[in-house]
C-alpha positions as CSV (number, residue, x, y, z in Angstrom):
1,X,-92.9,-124.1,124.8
2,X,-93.0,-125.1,121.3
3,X,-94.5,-123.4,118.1
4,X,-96.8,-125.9,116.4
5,X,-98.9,-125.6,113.4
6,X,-102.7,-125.3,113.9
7,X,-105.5,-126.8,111.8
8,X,-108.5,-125.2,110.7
9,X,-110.2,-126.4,113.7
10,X,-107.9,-124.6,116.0
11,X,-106.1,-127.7,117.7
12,X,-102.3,-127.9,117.2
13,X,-101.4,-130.3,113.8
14,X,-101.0,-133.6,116.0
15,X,-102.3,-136.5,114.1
16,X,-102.3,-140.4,113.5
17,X,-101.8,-141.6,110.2
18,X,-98.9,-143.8,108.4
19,X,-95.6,-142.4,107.4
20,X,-95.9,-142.0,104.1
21,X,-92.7,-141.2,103.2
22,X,-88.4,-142.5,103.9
23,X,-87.1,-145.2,104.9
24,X,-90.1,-146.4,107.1
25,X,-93.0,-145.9,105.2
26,X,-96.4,-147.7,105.7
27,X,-95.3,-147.7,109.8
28,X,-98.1,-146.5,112.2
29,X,-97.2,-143.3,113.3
30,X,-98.0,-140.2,115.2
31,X,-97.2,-136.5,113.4
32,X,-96.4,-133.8,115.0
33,X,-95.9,-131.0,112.9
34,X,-93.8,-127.5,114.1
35,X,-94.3,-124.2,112.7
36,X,-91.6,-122.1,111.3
37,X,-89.3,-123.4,107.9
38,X,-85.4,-121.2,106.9
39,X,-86.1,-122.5,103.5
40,X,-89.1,-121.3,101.1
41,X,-89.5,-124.0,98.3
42,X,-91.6,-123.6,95.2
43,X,-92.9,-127.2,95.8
44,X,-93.4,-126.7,99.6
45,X,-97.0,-128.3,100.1
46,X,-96.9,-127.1,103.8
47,X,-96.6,-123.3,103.7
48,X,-99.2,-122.5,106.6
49,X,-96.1,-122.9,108.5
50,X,-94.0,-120.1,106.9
51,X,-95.8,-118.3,104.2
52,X,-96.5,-115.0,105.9
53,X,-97.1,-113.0,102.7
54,X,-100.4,-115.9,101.9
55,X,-101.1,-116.7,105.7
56,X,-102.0,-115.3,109.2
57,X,-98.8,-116.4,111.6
58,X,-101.7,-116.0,114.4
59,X,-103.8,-117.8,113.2
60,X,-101.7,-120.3,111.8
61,X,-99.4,-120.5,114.9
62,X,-100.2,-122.2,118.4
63,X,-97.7,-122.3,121.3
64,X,-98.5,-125.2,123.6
65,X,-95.9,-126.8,126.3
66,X,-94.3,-130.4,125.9
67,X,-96.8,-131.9,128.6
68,X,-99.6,-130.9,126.6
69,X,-97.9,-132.7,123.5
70,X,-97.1,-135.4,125.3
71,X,-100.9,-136.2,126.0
72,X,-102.2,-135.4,122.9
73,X,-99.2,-138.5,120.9
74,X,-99.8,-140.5,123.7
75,X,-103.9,-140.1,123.3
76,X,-103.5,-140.9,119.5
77,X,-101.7,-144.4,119.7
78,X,-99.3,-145.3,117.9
79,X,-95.6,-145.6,119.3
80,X,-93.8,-144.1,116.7
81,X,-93.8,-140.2,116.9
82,X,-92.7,-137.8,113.3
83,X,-91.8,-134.4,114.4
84,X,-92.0,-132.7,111.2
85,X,-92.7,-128.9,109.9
86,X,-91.6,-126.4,108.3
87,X,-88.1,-126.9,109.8
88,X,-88.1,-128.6,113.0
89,X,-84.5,-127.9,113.8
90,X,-85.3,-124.1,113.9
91,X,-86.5,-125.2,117.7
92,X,-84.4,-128.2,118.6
93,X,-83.6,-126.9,122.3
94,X,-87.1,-126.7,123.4
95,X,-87.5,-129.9,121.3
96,X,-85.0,-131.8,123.3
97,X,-87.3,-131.7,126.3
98,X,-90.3,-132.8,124.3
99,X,-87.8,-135.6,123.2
100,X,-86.8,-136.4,126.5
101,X,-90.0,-136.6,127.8
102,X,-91.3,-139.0,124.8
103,X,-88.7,-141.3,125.2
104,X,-89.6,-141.8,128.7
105,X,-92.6,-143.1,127.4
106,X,-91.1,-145.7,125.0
107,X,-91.7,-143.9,122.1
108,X,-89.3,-144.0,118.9
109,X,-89.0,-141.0,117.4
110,X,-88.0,-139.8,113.6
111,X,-87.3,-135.9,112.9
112,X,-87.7,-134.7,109.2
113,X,-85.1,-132.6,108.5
114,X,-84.2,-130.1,105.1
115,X,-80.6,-130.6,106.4
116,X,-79.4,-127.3,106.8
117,X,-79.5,-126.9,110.7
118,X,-76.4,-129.3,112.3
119,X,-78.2,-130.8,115.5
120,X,-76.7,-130.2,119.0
121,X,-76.3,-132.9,121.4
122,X,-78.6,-132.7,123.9
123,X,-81.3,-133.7,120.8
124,X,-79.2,-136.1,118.6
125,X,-78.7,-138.6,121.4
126,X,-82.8,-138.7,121.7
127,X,-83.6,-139.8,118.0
128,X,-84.2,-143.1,116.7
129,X,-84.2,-141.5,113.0
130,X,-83.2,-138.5,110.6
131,X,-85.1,-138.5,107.8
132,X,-82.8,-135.4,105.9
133,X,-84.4,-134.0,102.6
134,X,-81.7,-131.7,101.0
135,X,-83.1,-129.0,98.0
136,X,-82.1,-129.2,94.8
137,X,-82.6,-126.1,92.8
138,X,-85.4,-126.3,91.5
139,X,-86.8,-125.8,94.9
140,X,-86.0,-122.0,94.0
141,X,-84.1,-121.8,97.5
142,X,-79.8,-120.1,96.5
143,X,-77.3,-122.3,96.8
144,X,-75.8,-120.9,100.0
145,X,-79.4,-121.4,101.7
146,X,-80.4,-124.8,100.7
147,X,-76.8,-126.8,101.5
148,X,-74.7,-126.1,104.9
149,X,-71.6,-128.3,104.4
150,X,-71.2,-128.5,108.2
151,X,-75.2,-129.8,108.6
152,X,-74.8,-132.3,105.7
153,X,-71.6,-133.1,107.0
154,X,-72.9,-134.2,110.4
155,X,-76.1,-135.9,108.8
156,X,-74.4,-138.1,106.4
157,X,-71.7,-139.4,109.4
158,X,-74.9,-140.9,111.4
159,X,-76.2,-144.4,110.1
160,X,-79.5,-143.5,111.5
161,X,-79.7,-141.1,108.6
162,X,-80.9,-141.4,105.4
163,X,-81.4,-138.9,102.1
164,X,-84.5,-138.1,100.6
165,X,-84.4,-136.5,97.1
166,X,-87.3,-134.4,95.7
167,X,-87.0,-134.7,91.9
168,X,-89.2,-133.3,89.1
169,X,-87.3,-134.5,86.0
170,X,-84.4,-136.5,85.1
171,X,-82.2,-133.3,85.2
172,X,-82.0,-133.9,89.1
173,X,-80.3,-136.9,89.3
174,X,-77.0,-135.2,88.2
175,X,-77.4,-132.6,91.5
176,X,-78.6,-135.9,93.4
177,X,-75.1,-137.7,92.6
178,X,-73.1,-134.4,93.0
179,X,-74.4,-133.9,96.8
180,X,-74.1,-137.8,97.2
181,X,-70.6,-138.1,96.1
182,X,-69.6,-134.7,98.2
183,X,-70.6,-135.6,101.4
184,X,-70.2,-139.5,101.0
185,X,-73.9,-140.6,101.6
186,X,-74.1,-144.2,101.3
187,X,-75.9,-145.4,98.1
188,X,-78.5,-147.9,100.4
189,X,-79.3,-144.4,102.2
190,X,-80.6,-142.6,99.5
191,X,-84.0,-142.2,98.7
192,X,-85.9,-140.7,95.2
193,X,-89.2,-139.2,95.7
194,X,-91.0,-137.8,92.9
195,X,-92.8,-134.3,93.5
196,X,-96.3,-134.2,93.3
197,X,-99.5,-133.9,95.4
198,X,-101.7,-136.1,93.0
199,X,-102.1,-139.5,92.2
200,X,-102.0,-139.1,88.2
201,X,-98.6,-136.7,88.9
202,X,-97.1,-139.5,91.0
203,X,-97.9,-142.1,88.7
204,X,-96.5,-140.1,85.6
205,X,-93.0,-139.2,87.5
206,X,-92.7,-142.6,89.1
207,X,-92.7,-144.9,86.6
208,X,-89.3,-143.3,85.0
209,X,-87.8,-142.4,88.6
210,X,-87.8,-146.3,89.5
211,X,-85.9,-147.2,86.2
212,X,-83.1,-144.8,87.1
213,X,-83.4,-146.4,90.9
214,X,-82.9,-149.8,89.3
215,X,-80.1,-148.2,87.0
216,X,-78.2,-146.2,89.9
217,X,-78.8,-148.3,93.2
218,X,-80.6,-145.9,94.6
219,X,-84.0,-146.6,96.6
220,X,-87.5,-145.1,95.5
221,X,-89.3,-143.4,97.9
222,X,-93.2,-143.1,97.6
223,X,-95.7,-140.5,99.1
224,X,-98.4,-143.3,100.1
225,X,-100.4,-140.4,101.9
226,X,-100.8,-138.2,99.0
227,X,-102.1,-141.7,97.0
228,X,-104.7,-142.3,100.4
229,X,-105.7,-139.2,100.7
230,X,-103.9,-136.4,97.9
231,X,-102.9,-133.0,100.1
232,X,-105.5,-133.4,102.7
233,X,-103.8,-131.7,106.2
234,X,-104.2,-133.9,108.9
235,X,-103.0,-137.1,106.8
């Protein structure tokens, strides 16, 4: 059994859209999003799945079975399946069967990851695709919470994985080339997303944030959904 966030209407947070963000954006994809995050970020535009002081865990919370899962990507379409959160890692045994199962399907699957949970076998052999977001401070998460040497370690060793970087202001890019040169992250696998769940926000941050990309040789990284359809759950 797996803990899943639920929408207003009461059905778990399983949805087509396009991947909006990483290294495949604009692909056709199916999202299904898990409850529970280790990490509480001032940014965090999906806190229904932790934020117990502002939300209801029972009402926020559904616990359905892979099979059921299984049926509701498959019913939805497309081949490629996002299993994203909160912190999807925080249930990656009783993942690994929902994997296992999806694979047996043909699907592809990508996990979106903060990076701070190593993944244990029986998962890592099932996925296609990490898409690992480390925190920089200004996510308001301490040091000692927001980067586990071993995790990143393990993440930036796999060529299936690749870094996406929140940043605000031109002060990040200094933590972004610190954590890059520490755990030897490929320059081609680094991505720079600006923060923001607004069009004019996006604009404003992105238009600096691909000069530095151009300047460092690092990629840029939109958020096509939130320019579709802003913060609208479900999207």
């Amino acid at each position: 059994m797996l803990k899943l966030s639920r929408l207003p209407s009461g059905e778990p947070e399983i949805f087509a859209s396009i991947q909006g963000e990483g290294a495949t954006a604009g692909v056709p994809s199916v999202f299904v999003r898990l409850s529970l995050c280790n990490l509480r970020c001032s940014f965090c535009d999906t806190r229904t799945t932790w934020d117990w002081d502002r939300y209801d865990p029972k009402q926020e919370i559904i616990t359905i079975d892979a099979a059921d899962i299984v049926h509701r990507v498959e019913q939805a379409g497309p081949r490629n399946v996002v299993i994203t959160g909160g912190e999807p890692l925080l249930q990656q045994r009783e993942l690994a069967g929902l994997a296992s199962e999806l694979k047996a399907r043909g699907m592809r699957i990508e996990v979106e990851t903060n990076g701070t949970v190593k993944p244990e076998a029986p998962l890592a052999a099932l996925i296609d695709q990490w898409n690992v977001s480390p925190k920089l401070a200004h996510s308001g998460n301490s040091p000692e919470r927001r980067e586990v040497p071993a995790a990143l370690q393990w993440f930036a060793a796999q060529p299936s994985a690749s870094f996406k970087f929140v940043v605000v202001g031109p002060g990040d890019l200094e933590e972004v080339e610190t954590l890059v040169a520490r755990y030897g992250v490929p320059t081609e696998r680094v991505l720079l997303m600006p923060e923001g769940t607004d069009t004019a926000t996006l604009v404003q941050r992105s238009r600096w944030l691909a000069e530095r990309c151009v300047q460092t040789g690092f990629r840029y990284g939109p958020r096509l959904h939130v320019f579709l359809w802003g913060d609208e759950r479900g999207r």
